[in-house]
C-alpha positions as CSV (number, residue, x, y, z in Angstrom):
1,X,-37.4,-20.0,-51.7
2,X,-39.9,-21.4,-53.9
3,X,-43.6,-21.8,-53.4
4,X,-43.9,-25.7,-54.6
5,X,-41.7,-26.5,-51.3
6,X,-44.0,-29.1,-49.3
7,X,-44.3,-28.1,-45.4
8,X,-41.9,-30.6,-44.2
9,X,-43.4,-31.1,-40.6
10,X,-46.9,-30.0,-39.9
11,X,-47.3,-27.9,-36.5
12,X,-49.4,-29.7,-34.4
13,X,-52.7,-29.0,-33.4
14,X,-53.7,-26.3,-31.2
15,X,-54.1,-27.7,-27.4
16,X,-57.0,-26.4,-24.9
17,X,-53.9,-26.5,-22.2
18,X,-52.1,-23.8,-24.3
19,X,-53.3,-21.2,-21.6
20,X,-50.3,-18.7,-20.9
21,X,-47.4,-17.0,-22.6
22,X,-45.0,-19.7,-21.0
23,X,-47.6,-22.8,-22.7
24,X,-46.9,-20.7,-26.3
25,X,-43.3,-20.7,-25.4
26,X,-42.5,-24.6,-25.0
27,X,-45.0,-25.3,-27.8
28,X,-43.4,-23.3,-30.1
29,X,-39.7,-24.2,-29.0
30,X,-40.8,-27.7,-29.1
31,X,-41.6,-27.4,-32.7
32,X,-38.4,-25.6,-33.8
33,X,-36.9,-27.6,-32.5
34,X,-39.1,-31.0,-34.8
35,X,-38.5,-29.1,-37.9
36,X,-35.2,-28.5,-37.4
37,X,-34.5,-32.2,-37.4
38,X,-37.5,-33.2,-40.1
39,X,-35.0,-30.0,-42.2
40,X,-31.9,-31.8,-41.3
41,X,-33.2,-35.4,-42.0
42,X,-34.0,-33.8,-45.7
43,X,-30.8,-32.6,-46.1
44,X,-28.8,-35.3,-45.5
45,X,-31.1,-37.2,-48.2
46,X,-31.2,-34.3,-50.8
47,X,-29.1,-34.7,-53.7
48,X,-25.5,-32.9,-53.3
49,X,-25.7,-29.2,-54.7
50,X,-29.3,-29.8,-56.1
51,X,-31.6,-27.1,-56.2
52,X,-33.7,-29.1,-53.7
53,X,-29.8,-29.1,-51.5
54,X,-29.2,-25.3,-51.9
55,X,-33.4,-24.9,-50.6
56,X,-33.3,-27.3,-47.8
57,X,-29.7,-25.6,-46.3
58,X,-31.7,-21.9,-46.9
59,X,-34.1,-23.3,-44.4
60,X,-32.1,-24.9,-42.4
61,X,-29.6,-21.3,-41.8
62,X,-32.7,-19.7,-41.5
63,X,-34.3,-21.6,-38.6
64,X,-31.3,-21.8,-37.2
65,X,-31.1,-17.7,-36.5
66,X,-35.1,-17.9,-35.2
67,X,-35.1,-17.1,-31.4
68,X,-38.5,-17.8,-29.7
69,X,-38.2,-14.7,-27.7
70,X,-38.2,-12.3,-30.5
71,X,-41.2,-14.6,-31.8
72,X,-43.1,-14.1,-28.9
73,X,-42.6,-10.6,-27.6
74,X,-46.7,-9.7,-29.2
75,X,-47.9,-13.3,-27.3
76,X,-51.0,-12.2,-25.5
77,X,-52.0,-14.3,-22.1
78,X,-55.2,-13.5,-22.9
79,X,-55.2,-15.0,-26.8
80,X,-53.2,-18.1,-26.2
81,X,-54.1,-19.9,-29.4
82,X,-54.2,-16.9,-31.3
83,X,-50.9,-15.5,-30.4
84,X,-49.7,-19.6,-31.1
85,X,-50.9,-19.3,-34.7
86,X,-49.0,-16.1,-35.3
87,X,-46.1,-17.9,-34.0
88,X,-46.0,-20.5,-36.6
89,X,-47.0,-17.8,-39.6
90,X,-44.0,-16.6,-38.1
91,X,-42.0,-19.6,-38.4
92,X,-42.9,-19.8,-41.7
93,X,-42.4,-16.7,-43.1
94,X,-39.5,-17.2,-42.0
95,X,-38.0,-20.0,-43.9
96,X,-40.1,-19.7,-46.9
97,X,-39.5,-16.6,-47.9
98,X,-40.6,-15.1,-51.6
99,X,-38.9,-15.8,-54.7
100,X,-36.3,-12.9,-55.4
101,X,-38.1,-10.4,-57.6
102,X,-35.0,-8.8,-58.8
103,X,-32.9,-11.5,-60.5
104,X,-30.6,-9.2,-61.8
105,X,-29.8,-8.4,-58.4
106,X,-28.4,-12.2,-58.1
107,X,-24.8,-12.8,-58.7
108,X,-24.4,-15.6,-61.1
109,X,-21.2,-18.0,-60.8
110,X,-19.7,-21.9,-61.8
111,X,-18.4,-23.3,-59.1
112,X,-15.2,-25.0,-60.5
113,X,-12.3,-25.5,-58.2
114,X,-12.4,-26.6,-54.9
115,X,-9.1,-26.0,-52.1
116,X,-7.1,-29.1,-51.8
117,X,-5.3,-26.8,-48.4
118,X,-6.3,-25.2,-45.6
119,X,-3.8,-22.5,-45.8
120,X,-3.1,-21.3,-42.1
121,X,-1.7,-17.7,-41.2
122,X,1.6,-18.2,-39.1
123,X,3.4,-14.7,-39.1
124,X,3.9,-13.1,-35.6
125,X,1.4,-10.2,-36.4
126,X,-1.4,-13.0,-36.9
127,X,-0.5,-14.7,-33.6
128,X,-0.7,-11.6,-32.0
129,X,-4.0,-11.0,-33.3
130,X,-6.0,-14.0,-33.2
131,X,-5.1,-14.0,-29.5
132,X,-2.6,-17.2,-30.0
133,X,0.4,-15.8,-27.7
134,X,-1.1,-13.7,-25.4
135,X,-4.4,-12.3,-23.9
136,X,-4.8,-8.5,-25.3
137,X,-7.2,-6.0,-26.6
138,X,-5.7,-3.5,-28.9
139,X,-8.0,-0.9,-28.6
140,X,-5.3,1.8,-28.3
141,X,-3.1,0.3,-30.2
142,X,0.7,-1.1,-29.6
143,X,4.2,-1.6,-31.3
144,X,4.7,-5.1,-32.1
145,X,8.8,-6.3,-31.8
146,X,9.3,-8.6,-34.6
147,X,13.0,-10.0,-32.9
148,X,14.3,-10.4,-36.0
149,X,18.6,-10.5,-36.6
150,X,19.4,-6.8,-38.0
151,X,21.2,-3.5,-36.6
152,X,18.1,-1.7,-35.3
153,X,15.1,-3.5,-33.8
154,X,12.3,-4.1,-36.7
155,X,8.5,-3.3,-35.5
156,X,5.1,-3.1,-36.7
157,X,3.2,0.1,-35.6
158,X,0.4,0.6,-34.4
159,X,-1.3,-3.0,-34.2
160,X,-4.2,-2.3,-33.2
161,X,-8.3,-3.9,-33.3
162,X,-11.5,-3.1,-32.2
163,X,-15.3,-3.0,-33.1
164,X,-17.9,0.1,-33.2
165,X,-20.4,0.6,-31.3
166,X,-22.2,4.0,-32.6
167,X,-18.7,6.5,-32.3
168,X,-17.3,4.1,-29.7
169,X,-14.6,1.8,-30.0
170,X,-15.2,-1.4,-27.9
171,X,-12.4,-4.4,-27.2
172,X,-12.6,-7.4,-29.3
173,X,-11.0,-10.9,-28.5
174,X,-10.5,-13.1,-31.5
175,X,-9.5,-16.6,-31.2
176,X,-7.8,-19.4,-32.5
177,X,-11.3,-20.7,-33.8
178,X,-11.2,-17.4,-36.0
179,X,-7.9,-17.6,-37.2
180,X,-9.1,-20.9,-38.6
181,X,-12.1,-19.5,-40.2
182,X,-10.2,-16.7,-41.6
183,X,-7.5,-19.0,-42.9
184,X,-10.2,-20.8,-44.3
185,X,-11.3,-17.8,-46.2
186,X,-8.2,-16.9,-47.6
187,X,-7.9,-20.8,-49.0
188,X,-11.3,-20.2,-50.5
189,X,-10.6,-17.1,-51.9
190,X,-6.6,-18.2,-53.2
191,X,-7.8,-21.2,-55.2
192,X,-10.5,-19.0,-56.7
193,X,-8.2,-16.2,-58.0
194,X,-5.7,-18.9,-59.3
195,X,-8.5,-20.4,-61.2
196,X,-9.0,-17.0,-62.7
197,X,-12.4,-16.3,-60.9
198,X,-13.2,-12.3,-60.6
199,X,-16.0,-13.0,-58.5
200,X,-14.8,-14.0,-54.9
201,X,-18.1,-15.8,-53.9
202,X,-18.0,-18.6,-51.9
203,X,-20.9,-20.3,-48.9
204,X,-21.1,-22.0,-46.0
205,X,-20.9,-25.1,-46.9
206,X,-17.7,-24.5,-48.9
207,X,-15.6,-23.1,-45.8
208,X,-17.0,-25.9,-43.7
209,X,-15.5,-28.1,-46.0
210,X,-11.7,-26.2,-46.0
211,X,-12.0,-26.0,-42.4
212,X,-12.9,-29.9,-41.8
213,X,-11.8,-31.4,-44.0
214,X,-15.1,-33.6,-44.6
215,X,-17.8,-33.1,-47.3
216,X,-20.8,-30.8,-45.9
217,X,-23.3,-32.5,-46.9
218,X,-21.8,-36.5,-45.7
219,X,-21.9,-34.9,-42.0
220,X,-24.3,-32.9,-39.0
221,X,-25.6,-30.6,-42.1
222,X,-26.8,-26.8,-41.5
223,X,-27.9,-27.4,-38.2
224,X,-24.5,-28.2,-36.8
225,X,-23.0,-26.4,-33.8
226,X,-19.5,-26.1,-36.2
227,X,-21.8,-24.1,-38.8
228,X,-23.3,-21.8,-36.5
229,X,-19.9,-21.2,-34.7
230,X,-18.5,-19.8,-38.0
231,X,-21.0,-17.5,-38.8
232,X,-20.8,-16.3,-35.3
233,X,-17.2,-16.0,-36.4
234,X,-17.5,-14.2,-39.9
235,X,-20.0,-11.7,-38.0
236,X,-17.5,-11.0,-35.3
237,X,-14.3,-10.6,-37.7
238,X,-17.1,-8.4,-40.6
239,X,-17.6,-5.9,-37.8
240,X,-14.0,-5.9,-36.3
241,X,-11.9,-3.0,-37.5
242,X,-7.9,-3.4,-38.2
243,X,-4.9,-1.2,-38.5
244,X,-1.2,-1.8,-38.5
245,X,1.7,-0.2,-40.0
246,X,4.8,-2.4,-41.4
247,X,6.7,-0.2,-43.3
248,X,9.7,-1.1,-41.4
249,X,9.3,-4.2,-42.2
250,X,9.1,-4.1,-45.7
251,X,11.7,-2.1,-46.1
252,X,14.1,-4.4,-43.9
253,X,12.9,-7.5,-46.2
254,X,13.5,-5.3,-50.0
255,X,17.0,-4.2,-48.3
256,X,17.3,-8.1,-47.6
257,X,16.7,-9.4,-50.7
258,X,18.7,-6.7,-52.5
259,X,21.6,-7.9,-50.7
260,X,21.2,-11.4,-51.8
261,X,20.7,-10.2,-54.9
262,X,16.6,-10.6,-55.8
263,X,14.9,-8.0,-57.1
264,X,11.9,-9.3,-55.1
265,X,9.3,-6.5,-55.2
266,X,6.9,-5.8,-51.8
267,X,3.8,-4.2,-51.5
268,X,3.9,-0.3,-51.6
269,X,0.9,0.4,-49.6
270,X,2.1,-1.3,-46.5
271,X,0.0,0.7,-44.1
272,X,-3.5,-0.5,-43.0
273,X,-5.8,2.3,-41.4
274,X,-9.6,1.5,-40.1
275,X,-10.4,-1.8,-42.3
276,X,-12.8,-4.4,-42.1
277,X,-10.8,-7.4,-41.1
278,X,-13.4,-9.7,-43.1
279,X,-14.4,-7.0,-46.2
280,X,-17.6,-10.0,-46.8
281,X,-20.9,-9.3,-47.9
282,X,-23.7,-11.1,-47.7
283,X,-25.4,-11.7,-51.1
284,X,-27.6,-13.8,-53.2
285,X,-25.9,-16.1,-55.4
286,X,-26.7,-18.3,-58.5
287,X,-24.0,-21.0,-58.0
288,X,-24.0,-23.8,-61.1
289,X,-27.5,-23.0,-61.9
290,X,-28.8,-23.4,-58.1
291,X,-30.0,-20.0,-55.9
292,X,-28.0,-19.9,-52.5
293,X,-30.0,-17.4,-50.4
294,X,-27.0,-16.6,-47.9
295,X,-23.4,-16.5,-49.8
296,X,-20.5,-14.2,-49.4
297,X,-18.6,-12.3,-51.8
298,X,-15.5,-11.3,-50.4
299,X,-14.7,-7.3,-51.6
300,X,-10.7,-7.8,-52.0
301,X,-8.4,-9.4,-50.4
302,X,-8.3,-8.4,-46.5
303,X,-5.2,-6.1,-45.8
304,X,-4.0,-9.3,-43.4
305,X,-3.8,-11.7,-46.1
306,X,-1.8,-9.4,-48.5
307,X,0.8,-8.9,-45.4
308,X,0.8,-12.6,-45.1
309,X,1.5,-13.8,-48.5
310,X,4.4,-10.7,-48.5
311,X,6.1,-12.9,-45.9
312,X,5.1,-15.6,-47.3
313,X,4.6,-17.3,-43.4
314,X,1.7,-19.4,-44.5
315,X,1.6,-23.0,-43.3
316,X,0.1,-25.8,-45.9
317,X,-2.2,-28.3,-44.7
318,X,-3.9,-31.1,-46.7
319,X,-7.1,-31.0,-46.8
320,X,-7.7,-34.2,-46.6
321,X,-5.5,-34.8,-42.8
322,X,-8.2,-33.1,-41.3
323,X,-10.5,-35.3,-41.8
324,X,-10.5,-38.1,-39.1
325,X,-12.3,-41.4,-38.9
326,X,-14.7,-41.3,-36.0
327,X,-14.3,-37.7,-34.7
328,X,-17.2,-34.8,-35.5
329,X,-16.5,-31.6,-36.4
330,X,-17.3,-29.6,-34.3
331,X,-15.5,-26.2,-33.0
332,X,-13.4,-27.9,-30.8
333,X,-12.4,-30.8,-33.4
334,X,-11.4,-28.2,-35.9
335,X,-9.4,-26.1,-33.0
336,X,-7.1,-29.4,-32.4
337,X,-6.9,-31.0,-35.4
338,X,-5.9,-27.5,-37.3
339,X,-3.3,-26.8,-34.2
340,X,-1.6,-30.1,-34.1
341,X,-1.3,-30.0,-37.8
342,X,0.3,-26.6,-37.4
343,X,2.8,-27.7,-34.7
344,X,3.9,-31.2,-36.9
345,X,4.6,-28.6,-40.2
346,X,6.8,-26.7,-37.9
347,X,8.5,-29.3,-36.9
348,X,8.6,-31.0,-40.3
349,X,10.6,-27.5,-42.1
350,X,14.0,-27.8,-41.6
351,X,14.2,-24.0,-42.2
352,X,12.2,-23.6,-38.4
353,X,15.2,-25.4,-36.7
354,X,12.5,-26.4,-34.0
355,X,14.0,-29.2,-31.8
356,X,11.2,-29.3,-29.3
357,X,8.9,-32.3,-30.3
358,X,6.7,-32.5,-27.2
359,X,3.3,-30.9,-27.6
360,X,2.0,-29.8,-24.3
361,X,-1.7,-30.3,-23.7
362,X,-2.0,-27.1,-21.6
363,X,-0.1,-24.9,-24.2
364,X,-3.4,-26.9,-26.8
365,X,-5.7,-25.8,-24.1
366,X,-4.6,-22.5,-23.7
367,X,-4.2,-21.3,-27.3
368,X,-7.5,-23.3,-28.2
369,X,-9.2,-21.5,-25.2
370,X,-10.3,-24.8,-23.4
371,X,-10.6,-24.8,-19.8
372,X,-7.8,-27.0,-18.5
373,X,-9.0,-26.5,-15.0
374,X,-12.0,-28.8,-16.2
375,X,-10.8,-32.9,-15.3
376,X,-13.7,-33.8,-17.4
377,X,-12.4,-31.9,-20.6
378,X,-8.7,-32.7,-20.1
379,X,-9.8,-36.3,-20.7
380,X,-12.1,-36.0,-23.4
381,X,-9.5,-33.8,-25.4
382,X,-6.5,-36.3,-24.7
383,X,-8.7,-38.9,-26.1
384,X,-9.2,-36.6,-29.2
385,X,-5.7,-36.1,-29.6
386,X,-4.4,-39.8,-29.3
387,X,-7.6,-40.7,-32.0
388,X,-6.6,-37.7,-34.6
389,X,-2.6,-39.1,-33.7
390,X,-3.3,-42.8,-34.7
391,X,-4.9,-41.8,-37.7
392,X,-2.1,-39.5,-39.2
393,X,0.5,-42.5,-38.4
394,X,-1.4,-44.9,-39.8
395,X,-1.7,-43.3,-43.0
396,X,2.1,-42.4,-42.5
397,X,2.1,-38.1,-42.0
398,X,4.0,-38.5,-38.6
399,X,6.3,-41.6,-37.9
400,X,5.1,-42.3,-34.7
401,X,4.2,-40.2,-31.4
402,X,4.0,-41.2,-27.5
403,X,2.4,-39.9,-24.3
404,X,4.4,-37.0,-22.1
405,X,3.4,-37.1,-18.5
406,X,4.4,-35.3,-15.2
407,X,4.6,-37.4,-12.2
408,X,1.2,-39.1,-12.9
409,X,-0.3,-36.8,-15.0
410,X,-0.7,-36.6,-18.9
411,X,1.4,-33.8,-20.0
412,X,1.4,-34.2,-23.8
413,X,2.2,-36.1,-26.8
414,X,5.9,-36.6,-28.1
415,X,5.8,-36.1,-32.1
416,X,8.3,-38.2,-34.3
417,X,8.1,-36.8,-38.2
């Protein structure tokens, strides 16, 4: 970050009734929590992919990950005003930290393409991993049944995922939220290999947008409980650990195609064994001529997405049908919108031969991980759904759509493509 950066919200001055380590804790939370909206407010304002843009989001990601507790641990009872004064040098050196030294150490890009789909995983190996079918953690590892029409029953071996904790390996539960996120990824990084890109660089901002559907800076900004959920997400899937064997597979499906006659070639390394299932790095980045502090280059594709494009199960949504007058994106937004999307492009590919139209709102709820015992929530999400519904016939994606219900109750939404 650069020095000429004005302090954007001055802490305020030091009270006589800051007298204890709990009087230091609410002032300084109080404060984060000022800046972070004085940050936001500045954001919003700054001038999309500026150099003042890229500097202001910096911030904002950084005060984001500040937690007062940490801040505080040296707070002295007896120093009150003191130990207040470190905490805002604190604060400070925080966000405005020193120009980079190093610049050859910065990764310099043009940012020239942009997705135009969110391309969503849809095999049966993905389902099973982003937790979409059923509850499970593959620590130690299963054989996955494919069900597929042949003489011997197909399987991938060995599915299996987990994080590490020292030389331990610990469950991991991945959700629909991070099959999103990862789809999101693999959009990012698809549209920049087919533009001929080496470097597979891309920022926050940029998978907000492929996830949304809505321009980062036009909406909540850095501070947003969406942003902060997907780098929750990309930590989680960086630090989970993936292997699967589908050999059996790909030798059913070169068989297959010899039959009909393609020459169709698959991958020959068609065994994964103890990889990252997010191979991302966090770096410094030069992206059309402006420094973004926190970018990530993604080191090859991940061993999922090369299985994925193999089969070639990958559903297609426009970009711009998830983005929905008068909703915000937030998690849960994301969750529904990318789900019911999902469901419609089934329903809309002959080759599925999918005859069930009806969307249930506890099959949403449980794949989305909402808690459908909540009253409260059911409501709020039907109202979502009906809202994101209108929309897509208006501008004429589905033909029309009507409420399911059982006895009195809402049961779901009947799709008519």
């Amino acid at each position: 970050m650069t020095q000429e950066l004005e302090i954007y919200y001055d802490p305020p001055d030091i009270s006589c009734t800051t007298e204890c380590k709990e009087d230091i804790c609410e002032e300084i939370s109080s404060y984060i929590k000022a800046l972070k909206k004085e940050l936001h407010k500045k954001l919003l304002k700054a001038e999309p992919e500026s150099k003042e843009f890229y500097e202001l989001q910096n911030m904002c990601l950084a005060i984001e990950q500040i937690k007062t507790s940490e801040i505080l641990l040296d707070a002295d009872d007896n120093d009150p005003e003191g130990s207040l004064l470190k905490g805002y040098e604190q604060i400070f050196n925080t966000i405005y930290s020193p120009p980079v030294e190093n610049e050859s150490s910065i990764i310099e890009i043009k940012r020239t393409t942009k997705p135009t789909e969110l391309l969503v995983l849809n095999s049966k190996l993905s389902k099973y991993f982003f937790n979409i079918e059923r509850d499970v953690e593959l620590v130690n590892g299963t054989d996955l049944p494919l069900n597929w029409k042949s003489k011997k029953e197909i399987y991938v071996r060995n599915v299996r995922y987990y994080q590490m904790v020292g030389n331990e390996k610990i469950p991991v539960t991945l959700t629909f939220f991070d099959l999103v996120i990862f789809s999101g990824i693999y959009s990012l990084a698809k549209s920049l290999i087919d533009n001929g890109q080496k470097e597979l660089i891309m920022t926050l901002p940029m998978i907000y947008e492929v996830v949304s559907g809505s321009s980062f800076q036009h909406k909540a900004g850095f501070v947003s409980s969406l942003t902060t959920d997907i780098i929750k997400s990309i930590d989680k899937m960086r630090s989970t650990f993936v292997e699967f064997d589908w050999r059996e597979q790909a030798q059913f499906m070169i068989e297959k195609n010899r039959l009909k006659g393609r020459n169709k070639e698959h991958p020959e390394r068609c065994i994964s064994i103890n990889n990252a299932m997010l191979n991302l790095t966090v770096i410094t980045a030069k992206i059309n001529g402006s420094i973004v502090k926190q970018a990530y280059q993604l080191n090859g594709l991940p061993h999922l997405h090369r299985y994925e494009n193999a089969l070639e199960q990958i559903i297609k949504l426009k970009k711009s049908l998830l983005k929905i007058p008068g909703i915000s994106n937030t998690t849960d937004s994301v969750c529904i919108k990318t789900y019911l999307a999902r469901r419609i492009e089934l329903l809309k590919n002959p080759k599925n031969k999918i005859c069930n139209n009806t969307i249930s709102i506890e099959s949403l709820f449980d794949n989305c991980g909402f808690d459908y015992a909540n009253k409260l929530e059911r409501k709020r999400k039907r109202e979502m759904i009906l809202k994101i519904l209108n929309h897509w016939k208006d501008i004429g994606y589905i033909t029309d759509f009507g409420e399911s219900k059982k006895g009195n109750r809402f049961h779901g939404v009947k799709i008519k493509v």
